[in-house]
N, C-alpha and C positions, 0 to 999 in steps of 0.2 A: 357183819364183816366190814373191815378199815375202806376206805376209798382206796382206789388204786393206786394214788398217788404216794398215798401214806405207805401202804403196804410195796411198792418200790423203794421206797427211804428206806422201814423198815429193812428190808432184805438188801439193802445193800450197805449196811452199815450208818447210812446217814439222820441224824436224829434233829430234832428241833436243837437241842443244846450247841450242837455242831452249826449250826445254820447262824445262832446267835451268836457265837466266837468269830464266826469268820465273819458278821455284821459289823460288830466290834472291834476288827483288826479294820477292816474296811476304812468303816469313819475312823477310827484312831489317824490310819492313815493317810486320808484324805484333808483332817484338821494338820496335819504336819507338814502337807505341801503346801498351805495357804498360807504358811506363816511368812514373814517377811524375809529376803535375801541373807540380811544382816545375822539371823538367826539358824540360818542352816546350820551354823556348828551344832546348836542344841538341840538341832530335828528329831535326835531319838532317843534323848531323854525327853525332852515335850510329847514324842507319840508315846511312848512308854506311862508319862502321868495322864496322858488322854486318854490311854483304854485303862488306867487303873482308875480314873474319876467318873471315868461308863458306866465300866461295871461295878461301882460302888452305890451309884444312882440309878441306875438299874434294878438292881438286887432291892433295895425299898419298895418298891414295885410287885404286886402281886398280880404277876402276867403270866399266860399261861400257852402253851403252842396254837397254833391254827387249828393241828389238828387235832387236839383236846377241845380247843374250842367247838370246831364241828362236830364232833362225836356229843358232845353234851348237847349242843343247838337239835340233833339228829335224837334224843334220847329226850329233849323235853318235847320235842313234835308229838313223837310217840304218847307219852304221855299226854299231855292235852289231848290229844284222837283220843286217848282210851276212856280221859277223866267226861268228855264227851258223850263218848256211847254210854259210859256208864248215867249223869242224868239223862241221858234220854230214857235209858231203860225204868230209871226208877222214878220219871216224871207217868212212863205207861203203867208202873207199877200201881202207883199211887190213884191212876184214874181209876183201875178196875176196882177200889175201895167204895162199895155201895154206900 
């Protein structure tokens, strides 16, 4: 089962993809206020090439949510415990060989 936190996102529409758009508007928009006085006419064509120059360098990037991250982090634990028990089991296996 999802963490709960997941499974509130889930259930209310909100997805990791979502969370990285409004990242991306975020800093777009934040690179647009620092820009000098002189330039405010061109504030939203510059945040406009700011989030199209994100998410083109972005998307290069084989990144993946949090919470796929955990779910996989959560799924190789599992595994090691299992791959675990298992020599243990087959290191007793092996002793019982006369």
């Amino acid at each position: 089962m999802p963490p709960f936190g997941a499974r509130c996102a889930a259930a209310s529409g909100y997805t990791a993809a979502m969370a990285e758009q409004r990242t991306l508007e975020d800093l777009a928009a934040r690179l647009a206020r620092v820009l000098p006085p002189g330039l405010s006419t061109l504030r939203a064509e510059l945040e406009d090439n700011f989030r199209a120059i994100l998410r083109a360098n972005l998307d290069r990037f084989d990144l993946v949510s949090r919470e796929r991250f955990v779910a996989q982090a959560e799924l190789l634990a599992k595994t090691q415990a299992k791959l675990e028990a298992l020599e243990q089991r087959l290191e007793q296996l092996e002793q019982r060989k006369p």
